[in-house]
N, C-alpha and C positions, 0 to 999 in steps of 0.2 A: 341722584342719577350718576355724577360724577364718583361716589364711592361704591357704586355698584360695579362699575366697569373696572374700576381698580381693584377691586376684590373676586371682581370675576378671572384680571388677568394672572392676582398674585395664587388665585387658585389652581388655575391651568400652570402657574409657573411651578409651582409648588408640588401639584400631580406627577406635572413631566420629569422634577426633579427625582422623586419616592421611586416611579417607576422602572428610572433610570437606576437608581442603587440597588434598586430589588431583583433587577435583571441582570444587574453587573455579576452580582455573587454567585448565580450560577454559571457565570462564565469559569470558575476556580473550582466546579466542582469534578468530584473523583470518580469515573468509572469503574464500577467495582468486578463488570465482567470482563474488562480490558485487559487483566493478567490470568485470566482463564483458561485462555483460549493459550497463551503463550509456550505452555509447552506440550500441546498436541501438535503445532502446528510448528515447533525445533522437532518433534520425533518425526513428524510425517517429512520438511524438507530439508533439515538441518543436513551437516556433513556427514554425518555416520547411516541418513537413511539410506532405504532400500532402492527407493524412488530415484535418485541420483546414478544407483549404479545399473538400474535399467533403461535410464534414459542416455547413459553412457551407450551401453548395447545396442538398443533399439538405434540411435543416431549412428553411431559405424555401420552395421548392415545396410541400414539405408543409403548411406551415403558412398557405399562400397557395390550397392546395386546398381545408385545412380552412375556413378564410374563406368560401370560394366556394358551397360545400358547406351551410355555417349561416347563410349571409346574416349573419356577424354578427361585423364588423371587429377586436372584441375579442378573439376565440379565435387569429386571428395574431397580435396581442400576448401573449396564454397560450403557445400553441406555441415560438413564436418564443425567449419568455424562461424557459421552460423547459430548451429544448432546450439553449440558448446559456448559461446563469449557470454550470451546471455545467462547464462545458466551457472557460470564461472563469476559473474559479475554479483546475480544474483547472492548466491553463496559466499561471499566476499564482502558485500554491502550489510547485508542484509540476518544472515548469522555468521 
């Protein structure tokens, strides 16, 4: 009785350990489409795309509407460095 229960627990001890090592090694393992994707996605946001110097334009008109709109010079400096810190940061960090 008594070496049932200790063969029971050195079994369970023994599982949990196998399971434990078997699950560790995929922790290490390598993405093989994680450098796939990496340079679609420098052409599409990187510094040389297109995207950047449209969202340069799109963001001054707007924010030169906004201006227009509130009579009140300061909201294109809001718009403006809103639109733009993120997008500057992004570009900066990030490519």
């Amino acid at each position: 009785m008594k070496m049932s229960k200790k063969l029971k627990s050195m079994t369970k001890i023994a599982a949990g350990s196998l399971s434990g090592l078997l699950l560790a090694t995929s922790v290490y393992a390598e993405d093989k489409l994680s450098g796939a994707m990496g340079g679609d996605v420098q052409d599409m946001l990187g510094g040389s795309a297109t995207f950047w110097k449209v969202f340069i334009i799109v963001d001054i008109v707007l924010a030169a509407a906004m201006a227009v709109k509130t009579k009140n010079p300061m909201v294109f400096a809001g718009v403006f460095s809103i639109a733009l810190i993120p997008g500057f940061l992004l570009q900066a960090f990030v490519f």
